[in-house]
C-alpha positions in Angstrom: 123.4 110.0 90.7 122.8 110.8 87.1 124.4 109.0 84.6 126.5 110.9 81.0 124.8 110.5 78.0 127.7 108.4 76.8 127.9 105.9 79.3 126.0 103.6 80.8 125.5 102.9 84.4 128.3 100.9 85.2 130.7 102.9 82.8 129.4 105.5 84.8 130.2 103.8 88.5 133.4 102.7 87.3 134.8 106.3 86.4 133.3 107.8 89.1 135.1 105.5 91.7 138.2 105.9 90.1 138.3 109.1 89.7 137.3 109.6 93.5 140.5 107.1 94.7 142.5 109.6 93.2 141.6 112.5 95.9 143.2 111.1 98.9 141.6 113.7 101.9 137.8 113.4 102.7 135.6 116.6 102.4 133.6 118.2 105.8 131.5 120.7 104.6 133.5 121.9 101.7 137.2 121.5 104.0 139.8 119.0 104.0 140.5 116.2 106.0 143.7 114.0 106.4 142.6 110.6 105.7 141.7 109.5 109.6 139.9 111.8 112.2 142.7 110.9 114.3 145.3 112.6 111.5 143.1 115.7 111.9 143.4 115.8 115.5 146.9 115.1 115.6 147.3 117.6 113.0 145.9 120.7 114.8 143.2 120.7 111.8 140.7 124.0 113.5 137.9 122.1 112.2 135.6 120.4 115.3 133.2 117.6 114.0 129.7 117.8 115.1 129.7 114.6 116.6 127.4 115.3 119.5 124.6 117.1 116.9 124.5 113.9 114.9 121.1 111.6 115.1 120.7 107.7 114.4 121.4 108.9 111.1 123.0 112.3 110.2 120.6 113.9 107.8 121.9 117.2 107.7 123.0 117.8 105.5 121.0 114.8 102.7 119.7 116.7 100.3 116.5 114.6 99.8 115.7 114.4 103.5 112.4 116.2 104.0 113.1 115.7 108.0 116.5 116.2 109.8 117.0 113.9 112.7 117.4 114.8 116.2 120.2 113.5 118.5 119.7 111.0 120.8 121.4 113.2 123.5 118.8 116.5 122.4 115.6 113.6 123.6 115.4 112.6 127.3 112.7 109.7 127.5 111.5 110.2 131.4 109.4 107.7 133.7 106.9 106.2 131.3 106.3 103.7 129.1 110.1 102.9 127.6 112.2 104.1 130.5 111.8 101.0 132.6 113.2 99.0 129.2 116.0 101.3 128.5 116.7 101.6 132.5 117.6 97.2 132.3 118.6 97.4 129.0 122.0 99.4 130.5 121.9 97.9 134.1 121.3 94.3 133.1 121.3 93.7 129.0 124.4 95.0 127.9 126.3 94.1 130.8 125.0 90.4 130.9 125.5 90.1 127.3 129.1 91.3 127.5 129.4 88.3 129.7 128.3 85.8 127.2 130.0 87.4 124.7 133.1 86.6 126.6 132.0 83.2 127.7 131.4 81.9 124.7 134.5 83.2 122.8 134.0 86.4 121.0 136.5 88.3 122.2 139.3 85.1 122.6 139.0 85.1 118.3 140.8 89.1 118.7 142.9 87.9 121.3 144.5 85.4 119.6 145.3 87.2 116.7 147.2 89.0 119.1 149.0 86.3 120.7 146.8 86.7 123.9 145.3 83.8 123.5 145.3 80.2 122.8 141.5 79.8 122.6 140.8 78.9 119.0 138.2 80.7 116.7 134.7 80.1 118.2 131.6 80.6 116.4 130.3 81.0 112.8 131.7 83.5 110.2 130.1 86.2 111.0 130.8 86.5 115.2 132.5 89.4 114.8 129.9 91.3 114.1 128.5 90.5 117.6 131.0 92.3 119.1 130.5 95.3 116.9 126.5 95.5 117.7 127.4 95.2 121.7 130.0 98.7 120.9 127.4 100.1 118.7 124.5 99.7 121.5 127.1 101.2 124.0 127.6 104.2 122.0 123.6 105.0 122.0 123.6 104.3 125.6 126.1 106.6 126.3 124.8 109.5 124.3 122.6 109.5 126.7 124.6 109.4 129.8 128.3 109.3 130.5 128.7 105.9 132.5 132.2 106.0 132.4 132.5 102.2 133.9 130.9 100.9 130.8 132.9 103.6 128.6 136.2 102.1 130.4 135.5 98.7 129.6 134.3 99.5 126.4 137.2 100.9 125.3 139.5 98.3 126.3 137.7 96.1 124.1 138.1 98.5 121.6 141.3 98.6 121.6 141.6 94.8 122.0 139.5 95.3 118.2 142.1 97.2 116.6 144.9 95.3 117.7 143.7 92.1 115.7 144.0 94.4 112.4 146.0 94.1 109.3 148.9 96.4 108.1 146.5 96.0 104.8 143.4 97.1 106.8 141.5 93.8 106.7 140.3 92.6 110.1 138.2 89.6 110.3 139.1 86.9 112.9 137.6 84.5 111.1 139.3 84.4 107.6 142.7 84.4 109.2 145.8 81.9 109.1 144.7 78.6 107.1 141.1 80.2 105.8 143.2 83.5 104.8 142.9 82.4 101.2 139.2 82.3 100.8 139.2 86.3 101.9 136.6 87.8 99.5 136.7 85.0 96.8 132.8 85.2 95.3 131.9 82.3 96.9 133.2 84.4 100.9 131.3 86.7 99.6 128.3 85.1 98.8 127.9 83.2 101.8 131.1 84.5 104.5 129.6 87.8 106.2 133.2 89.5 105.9 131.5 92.6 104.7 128.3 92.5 106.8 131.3 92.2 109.8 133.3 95.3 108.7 129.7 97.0 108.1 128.3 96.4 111.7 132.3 97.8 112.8 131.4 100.8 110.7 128.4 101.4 112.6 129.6 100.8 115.9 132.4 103.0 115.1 130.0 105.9 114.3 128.2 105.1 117.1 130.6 105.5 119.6 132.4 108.1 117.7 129.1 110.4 118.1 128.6 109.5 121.4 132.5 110.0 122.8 134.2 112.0 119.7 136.8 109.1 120.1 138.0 108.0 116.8 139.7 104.6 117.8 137.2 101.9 115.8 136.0 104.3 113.2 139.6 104.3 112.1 139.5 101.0 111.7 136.9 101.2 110.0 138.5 103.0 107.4 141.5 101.6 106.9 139.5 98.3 105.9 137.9 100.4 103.3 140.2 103.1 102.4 143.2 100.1 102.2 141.7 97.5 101.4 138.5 97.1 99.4 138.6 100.3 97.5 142.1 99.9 95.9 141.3 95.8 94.7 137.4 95.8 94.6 135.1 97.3 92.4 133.9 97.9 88.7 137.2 99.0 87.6 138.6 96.7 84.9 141.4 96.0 87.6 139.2 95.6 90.5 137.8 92.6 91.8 133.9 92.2 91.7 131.7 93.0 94.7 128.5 91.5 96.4 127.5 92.3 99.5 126.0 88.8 100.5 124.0 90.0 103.6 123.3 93.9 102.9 124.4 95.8 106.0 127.4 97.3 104.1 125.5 99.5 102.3 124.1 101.7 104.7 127.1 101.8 106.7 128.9 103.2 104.0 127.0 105.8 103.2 126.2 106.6 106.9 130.4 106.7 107.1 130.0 108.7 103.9 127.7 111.3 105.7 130.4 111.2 108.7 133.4 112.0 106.7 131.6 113.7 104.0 134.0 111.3 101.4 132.0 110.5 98.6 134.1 107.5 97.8 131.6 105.8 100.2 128.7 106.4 98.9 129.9 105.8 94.9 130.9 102.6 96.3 127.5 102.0 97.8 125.9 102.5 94.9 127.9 100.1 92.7 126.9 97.4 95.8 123.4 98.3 95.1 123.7 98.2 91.4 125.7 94.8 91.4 128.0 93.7 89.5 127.2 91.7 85.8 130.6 90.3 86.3 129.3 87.5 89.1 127.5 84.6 88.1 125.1 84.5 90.5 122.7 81.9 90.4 118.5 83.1 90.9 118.5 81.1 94.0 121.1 83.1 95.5 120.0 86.4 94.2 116.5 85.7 95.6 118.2 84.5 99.2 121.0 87.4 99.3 118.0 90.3 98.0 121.4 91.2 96.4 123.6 91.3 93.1 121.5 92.2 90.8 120.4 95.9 90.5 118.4 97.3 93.4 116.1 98.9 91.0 115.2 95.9 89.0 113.9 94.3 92.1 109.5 93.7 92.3 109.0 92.0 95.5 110.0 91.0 98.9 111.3 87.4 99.3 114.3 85.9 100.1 116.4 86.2 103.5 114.1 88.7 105.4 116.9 90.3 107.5 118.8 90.5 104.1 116.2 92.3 102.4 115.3 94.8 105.0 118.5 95.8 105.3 119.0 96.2 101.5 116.3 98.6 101.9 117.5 100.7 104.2 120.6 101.3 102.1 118.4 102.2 99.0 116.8 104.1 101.0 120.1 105.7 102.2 120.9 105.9 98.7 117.6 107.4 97.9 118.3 110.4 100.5 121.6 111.3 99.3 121.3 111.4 95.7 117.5 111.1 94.8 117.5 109.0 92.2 113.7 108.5 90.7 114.1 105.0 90.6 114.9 104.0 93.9 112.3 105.9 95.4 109.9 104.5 92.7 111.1 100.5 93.4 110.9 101.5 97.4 107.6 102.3 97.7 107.1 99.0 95.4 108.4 96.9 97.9 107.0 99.1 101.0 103.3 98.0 99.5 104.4 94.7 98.6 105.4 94.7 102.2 102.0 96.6 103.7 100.0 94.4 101.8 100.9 90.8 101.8 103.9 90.4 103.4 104.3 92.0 107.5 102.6 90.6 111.2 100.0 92.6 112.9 103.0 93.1 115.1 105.4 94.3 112.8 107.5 91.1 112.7 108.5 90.3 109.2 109.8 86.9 107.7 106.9 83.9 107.7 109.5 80.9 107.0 111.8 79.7 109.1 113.9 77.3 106.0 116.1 80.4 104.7 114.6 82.8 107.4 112.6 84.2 104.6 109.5 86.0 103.5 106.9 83.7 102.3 104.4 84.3 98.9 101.6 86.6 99.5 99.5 86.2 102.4 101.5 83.7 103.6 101.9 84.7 107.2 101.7 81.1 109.5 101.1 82.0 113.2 102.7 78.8 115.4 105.7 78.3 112.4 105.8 82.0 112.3 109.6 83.3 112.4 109.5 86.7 112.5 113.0 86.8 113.6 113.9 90.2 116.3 116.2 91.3 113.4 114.1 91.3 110.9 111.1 93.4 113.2 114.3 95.8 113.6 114.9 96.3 110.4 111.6 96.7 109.1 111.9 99.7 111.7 114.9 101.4 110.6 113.8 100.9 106.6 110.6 103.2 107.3 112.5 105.2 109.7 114.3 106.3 106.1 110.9 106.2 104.4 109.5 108.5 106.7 112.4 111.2 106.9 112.3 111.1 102.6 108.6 111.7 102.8 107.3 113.2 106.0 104.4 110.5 105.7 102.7 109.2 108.7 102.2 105.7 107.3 106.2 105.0 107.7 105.7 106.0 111.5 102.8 104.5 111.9 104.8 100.7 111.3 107.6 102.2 113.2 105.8 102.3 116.1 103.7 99.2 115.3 107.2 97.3 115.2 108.4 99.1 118.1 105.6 98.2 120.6 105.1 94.5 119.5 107.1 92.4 117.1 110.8 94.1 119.2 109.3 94.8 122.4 108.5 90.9 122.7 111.9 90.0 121.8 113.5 91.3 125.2 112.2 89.2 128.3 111.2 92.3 131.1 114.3 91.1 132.8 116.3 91.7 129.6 118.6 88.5 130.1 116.7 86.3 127.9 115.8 86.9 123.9 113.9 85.8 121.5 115.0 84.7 118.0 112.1 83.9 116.6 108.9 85.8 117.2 105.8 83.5 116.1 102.2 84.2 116.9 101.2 81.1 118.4 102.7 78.7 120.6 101.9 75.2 121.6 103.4 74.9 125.6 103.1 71.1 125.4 105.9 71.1 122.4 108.8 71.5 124.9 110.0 74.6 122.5 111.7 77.6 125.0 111.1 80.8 123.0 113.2 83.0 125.1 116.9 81.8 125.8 119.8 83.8 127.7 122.7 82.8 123.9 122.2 81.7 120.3 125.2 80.7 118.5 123.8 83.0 116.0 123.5 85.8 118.6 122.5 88.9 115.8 119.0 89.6 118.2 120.1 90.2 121.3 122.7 93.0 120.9 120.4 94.2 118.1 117.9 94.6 120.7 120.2 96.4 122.6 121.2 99.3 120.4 117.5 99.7 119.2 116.4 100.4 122.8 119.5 102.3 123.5 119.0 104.3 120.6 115.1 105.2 120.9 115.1 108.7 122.0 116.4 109.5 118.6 113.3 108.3 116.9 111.1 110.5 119.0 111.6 113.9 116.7 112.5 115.5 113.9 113.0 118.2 112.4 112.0 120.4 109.0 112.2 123.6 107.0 108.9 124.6 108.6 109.0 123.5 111.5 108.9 120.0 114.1 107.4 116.7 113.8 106.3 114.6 116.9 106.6 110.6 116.2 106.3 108.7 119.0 104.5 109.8 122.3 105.9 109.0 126.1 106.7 111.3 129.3 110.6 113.0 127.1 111.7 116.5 126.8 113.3 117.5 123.8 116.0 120.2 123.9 117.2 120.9 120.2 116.3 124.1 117.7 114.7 124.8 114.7 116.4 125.1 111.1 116.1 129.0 112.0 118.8 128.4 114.9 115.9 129.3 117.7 116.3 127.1 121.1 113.0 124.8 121.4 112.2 122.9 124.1 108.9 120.2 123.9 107.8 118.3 127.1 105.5 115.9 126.7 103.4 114.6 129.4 101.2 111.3 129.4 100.6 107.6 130.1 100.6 106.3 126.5 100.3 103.9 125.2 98.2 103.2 128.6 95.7 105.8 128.2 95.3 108.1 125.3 95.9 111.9 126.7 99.5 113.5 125.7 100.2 116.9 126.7 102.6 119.0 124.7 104.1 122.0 126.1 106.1 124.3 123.6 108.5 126.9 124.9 111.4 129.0 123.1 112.9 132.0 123.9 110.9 134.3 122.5 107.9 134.5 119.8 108.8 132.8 116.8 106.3 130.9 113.8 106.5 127.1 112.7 104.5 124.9 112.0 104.4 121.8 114.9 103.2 118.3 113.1 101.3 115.8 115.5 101.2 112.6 114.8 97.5 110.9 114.3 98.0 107.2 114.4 95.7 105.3 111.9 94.3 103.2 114.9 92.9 106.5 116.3 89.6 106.3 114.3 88.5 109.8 116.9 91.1 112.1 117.4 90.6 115.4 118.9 93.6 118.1 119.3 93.6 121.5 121.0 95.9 124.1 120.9 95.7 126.2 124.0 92.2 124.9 124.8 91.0 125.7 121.4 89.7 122.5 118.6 91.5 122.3 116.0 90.0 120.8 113.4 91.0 119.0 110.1 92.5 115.6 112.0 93.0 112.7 109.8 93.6 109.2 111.0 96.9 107.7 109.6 98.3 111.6 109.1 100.6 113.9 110.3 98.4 117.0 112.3 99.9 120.4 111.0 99.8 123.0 113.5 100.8 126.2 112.5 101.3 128.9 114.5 102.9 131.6 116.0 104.2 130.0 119.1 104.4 132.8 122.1 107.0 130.4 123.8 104.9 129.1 126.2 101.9 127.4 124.2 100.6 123.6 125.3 98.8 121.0 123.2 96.3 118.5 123.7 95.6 114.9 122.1 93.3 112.9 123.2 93.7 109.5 121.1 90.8 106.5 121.1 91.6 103.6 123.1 88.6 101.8 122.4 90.1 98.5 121.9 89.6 97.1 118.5 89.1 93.2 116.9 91.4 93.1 113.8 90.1 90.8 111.0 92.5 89.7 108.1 92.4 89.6 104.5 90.7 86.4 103.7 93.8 85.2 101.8 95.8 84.7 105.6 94.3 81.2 105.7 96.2 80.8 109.4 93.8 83.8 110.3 90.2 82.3 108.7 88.2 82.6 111.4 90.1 84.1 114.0 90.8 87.8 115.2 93.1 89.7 117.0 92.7 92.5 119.7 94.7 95.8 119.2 94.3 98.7 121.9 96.0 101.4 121.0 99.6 100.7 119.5 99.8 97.6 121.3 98.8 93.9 120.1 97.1 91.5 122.9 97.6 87.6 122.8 96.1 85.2 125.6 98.4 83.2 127.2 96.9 79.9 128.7 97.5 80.1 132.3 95.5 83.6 132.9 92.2 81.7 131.6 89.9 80.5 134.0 88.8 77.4 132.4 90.9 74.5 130.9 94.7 74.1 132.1 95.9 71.3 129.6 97.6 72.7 126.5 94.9 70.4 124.7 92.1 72.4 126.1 93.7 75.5 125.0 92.1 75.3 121.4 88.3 75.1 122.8 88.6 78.7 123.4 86.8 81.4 121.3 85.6 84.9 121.7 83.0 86.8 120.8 82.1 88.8 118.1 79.3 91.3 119.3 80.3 92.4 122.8 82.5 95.1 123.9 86.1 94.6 125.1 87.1 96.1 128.6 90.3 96.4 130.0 92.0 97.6 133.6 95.6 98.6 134.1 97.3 95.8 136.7 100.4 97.3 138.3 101.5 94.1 139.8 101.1 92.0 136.3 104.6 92.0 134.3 105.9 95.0 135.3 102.4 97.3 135.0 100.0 96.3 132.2 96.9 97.6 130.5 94.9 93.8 131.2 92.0 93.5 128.5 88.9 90.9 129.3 86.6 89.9 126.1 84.2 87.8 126.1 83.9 84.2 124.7 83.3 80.5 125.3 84.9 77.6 126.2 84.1 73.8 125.3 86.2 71.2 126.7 87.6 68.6 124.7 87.1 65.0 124.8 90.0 62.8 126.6 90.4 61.2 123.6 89.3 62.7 120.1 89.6 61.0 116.9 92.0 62.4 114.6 89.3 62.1 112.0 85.8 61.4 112.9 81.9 61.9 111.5 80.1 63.2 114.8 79.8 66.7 115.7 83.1 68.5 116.2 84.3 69.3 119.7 84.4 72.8 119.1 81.0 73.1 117.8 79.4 71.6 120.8 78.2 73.4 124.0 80.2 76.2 125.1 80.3 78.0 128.7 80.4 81.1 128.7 83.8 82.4 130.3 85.5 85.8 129.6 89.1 85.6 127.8 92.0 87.6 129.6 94.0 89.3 127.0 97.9 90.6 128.1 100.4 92.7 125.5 101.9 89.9 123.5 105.5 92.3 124.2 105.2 90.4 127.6 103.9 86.9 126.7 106.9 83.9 127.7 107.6 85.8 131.0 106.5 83.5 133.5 106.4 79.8 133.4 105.9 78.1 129.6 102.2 78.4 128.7 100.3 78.7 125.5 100.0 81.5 123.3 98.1 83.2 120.9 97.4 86.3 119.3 94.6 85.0 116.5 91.6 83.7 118.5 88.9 81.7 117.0 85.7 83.5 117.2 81.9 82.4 117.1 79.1 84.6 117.2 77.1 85.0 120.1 
């Protein structure tokens, strides 16, 4: 959004929010809407939303997209790698957590507003918004297949939603009755979530919408906008002043924007990204929030680290539908701040757990390690956005580095039990329980949820040119180019396992594109062939092009390097002095205690180090959680005294004697799946 000459940027906001209140029907592709999609069914309106050709996001028609999202219900993800977690994520996740979400009150706040009820309000401000997640994971889920049980159920809770809502359009269960005055006062905002609710609604709502063309919550949705923030809050001189406290209403607005096609939406997401002068916010909170004060202006990562991933995702939203020069300039700011100083070797973000915050520079503690499921989430769906503005491998290459570690880990293999926090290290003889069934603060677990539900979505996408592959497991796509042609890409292979993928590429008859391969920057010796034949110019940490003119029938070959790897860090991680990690492929190893053949007492835990000199090997174990690659390197092992001095002027423990012993390595995704035993990623290491 460019700005006149004669105003400045909040002149500039103000008048064009205005102006858009004044045009009271939404615009679809250059058509009017009545106000609701329910109006324009009930109307007899001749226009059909594409709801079932809509992706994660819907970047059809975003001008500064470089790639166009594929539908989840175009991607079929078959026996592999991921369908085992997507298969319990339906049969056991989302059902079980329905049942806590009941237990524990979350639907009793609705009910109650609707006289159903005597339970009184249970859990913090922002509970609603569980509720939301839970529909919004539903709605991937069943883009993917009808289950009309959990469809049926899901839409009575629904409807119980929609019930609790305002003639005004507010809905909220939480500032009702006796804390109905404090609705959006600065300090609500600030701290009370009531936005970051009605965003997660918004999301669901699309969700569902795209996945059952049913209107119901998206309507809702609405109404709390269209009635009533955009008529009392904004830069208008009449208009109350906006912060988003926890960004998450940003990028629903403009994904509801891209649904409706109602710029109103996205004007107003951009006055929530510019902030508003008019707050007197103090720099605590504008640190903690990663809010109120122009997106643009920001220069690091810090604060909240949920808050600030999701801020950038909406300016990156923001980024995609209006290109402004300076959002993509302060994104790729943060994205190095982020590469470079601030994200786990597993993708997990957030080092502090006072204000669940990013840490300075390098700061990155392994045991005290947050790295809250949330915030792993949403450092996925930020460079998810990076990557369809740019096309560049290095956003995939952290999607998939978030993806197979820092969220995979946060689901127990059962997927009844979460994790919150994510750390890198863990002591068993602390008592702490890492994986739990309910948090009061229960944002991971349906988050989980709709991330896994929503994956085949993330395998593709498209462009002018041609297709891009992401993320590798046994899927068929079924979708078309930007020409119109049918395509249809199977891929076969036991990734992340073993390195081979097979692509086969078949359309109805002989047309040219240009297919684009992903080349992991792990991969240090890639080879790809195209029919049998080398091709040759593959880069590490880059997207293969592959033109050609593809007879309909045409098959590629990648052969990836699996050689596992020892990671060293910067020298600046002082947790990490020292130490390395093991990576094999995308996935990060840890050693839990009780697969070691030496000492068994958490003590003896830290006499372990490996190697620096020998080769790691490794052996797929179908019978170890769920079917593992194992890895065995080799190290040492020196058993500690009984008693050891806290301080003392003899020869350390650790540098005494070692045995010999080889170290079993597992994925960390699975570590805290049997009984409570030691962890740790960053192993000491001595040279042999």
């Amino acid at each position: 959004m460019t700005a006149l000459p004669t105003m400045n940027r909040r002149t500039f906001l103000n008048a064009s929010i205005a102006t858009a209140a004044c045009t009271v029907l939404p615009q679809v592709h250059g058509e009017t809407l009545p106000a609701t999609l329910a109006d324009a069914a009930a109307g007899g309106s001749n226009i059909t939303p594409k709801w079932k050709d809509e992706g994660v996001l819907d970047l059809t028609n975003s001008p500064f997209a470089k790639l166009k999202t594929v539908p989840i219900r175009a991607v079929v993800i078959e026996q592999g790698f991921w369908s085992p977690r997507r298969v319990t994520n339906v049969n056991s996740s989302v059902p079980s957590m329905r049942e806590e979400l009941l237990e524990h009150g979350r639907m009793d706040n609705f009910l109650r507003l609707e006289n159903r009820s005597t339970a009184p309000q249970r859990g913090p401000v922002y509970s609603d918004s569980d509720i939301y997640k839970w529909a919004e994971a539903v709605g991937f889920a069943l883009q993917s297949e009808p289950l009309p049980d959990l469809r049926r159920t899901t839409d009575d809770m629904i409807q119980t939603v929609v019930a609790a809502q305002e003639k005004s359009g507010y809905l909220n269960t939480y500032y009702v009755q006796d804390r109905a005055a404090q609705r959006m006062l600065p300090h609500t905002q600030e701290m009370g979530h009531e936005l970051y609710c009605i965003g997660h609604l918004l999301q669901g709502a699309i969700a569902y919408y795209r996945a059952t063309g049913d209107p119901t919550l998206l309507n809702a949705g609405m109404r709390f906008v269209d009635g009533y923030l955009l008529p009392d809050y904004g830069p208008g001189a009449n208009q109350k002043p906006i912060v988003a406290g926890h960004p998450e209403i940003e990028m629903s607005l403009i994904e509801l924007y891209r649904t409706t096609g109602n710029r109103r939406y996205l004007d107003l997401a951009g006055y929530i990204l510019h902030g508003d002068e008019r707050l007197s916010l103090s720099q605590s909170r504008i640190v903690y929030m990663f809010c109120g004060i122009p997106f643009t202006s920001r220069t690091k990562l810090e604060g909240h680290a949920v808050r600030a991933m999701y801020a950038c995702c909406g300016a990156t939203d923001y980024y995609l539908e209006t290109g402004d020069p300076a959002y993509w300039q302060t994104l790729n700011h943060l994205w190095q701040d982020l590469s470079e100083h601030q994200m786990y070797i597993t993708g997990g973000v957030g080092a502090r757990s006072d204000g669940e915050a990013f840490g300075n520079a390098f700061e990155l503690p392994n045991a005290q390690a947050y790295g809250e499921s949330c915030a792993a989430i949403g450092n996925m769906m930020w460079n998810w956005r990076m990557l369809a503005a740019s096309g560049e491998a290095r956003f995939a290459d952290v999607v998939e580095r978030a993806l197979y570690n820092g969220i995979n880990s946060g689901m127990s293999l059962d997927g009844k039990l979460y994790c919150y926090r994510n750390p890198l290290a863990h002591d068993a003889s602390t008592g702490d329980k890492i994986r739990n069934p309910w948090y009061d603060t229960t944002c991971c677990p349906p988050n989980l949820e709709r991330t896994l539900a929503s994956l085949p979505g993330y395998f593709y996408s498209t462009s002018e040119d041609g297709v891009y592959v992401h993320l590798y497991d046994n899927s068929e796509m079924n979708w078309h180019l930007h020409s119109g042609t049918p395509l249809h890409i199977k891929q076969e292979t036991r990734y992340p396992w073993e390195g081979d993928v097979r692509l086969h590429v078949h359309l109805p008859a002989p047309e040219a594109f240009t297919l684009y391969v992903r080349i992991p920057a792990w991969s240090h010796q890639t080879t790809v062939t195209l029919n049998d034949k080398p091709i040759e110019g593959v880069k590490a940490g880059e997207y293969l092009p592959i033109p050609n003119h593809w007879s309909g029938h045409d098959h590629v070959e990648i052969s990836f390097d699996m050689q596992p790897h020892l990671i060293h860090a910067n020298p600046a991680v002082t947790d990490d002095m020292g130490r390395v990690a093991i990576q094999r492929g995308p996935i990060v190893y840890c050693m839990e205690q009780l697969d070691q053949k030496a000492g068994r007492a958490p003590i003896e835990f830290y006499g372990y180090s490996a190697h620096l000199t020998v080769e790691t090997t490794f052996s797929f174990e179908p019978d170890l959680l769920g079917g593992v690659m194992a890895l065995e390197h080799p190290g040492s092992f020196a058993s500690a005294p009984a008693v050891e001095a806290l301080y003392a002027t003899d020869e350390p423990s650790a540098a005494k004697a070692a045995n010999p012993t080889p170290l079993k390595l597992i994925p960390y995704y699975a570590w805290a799946n049997r009984e409570d035993s030691s962890m740790q990623v960053w192993i000491p290491y001595i040279r042999a």
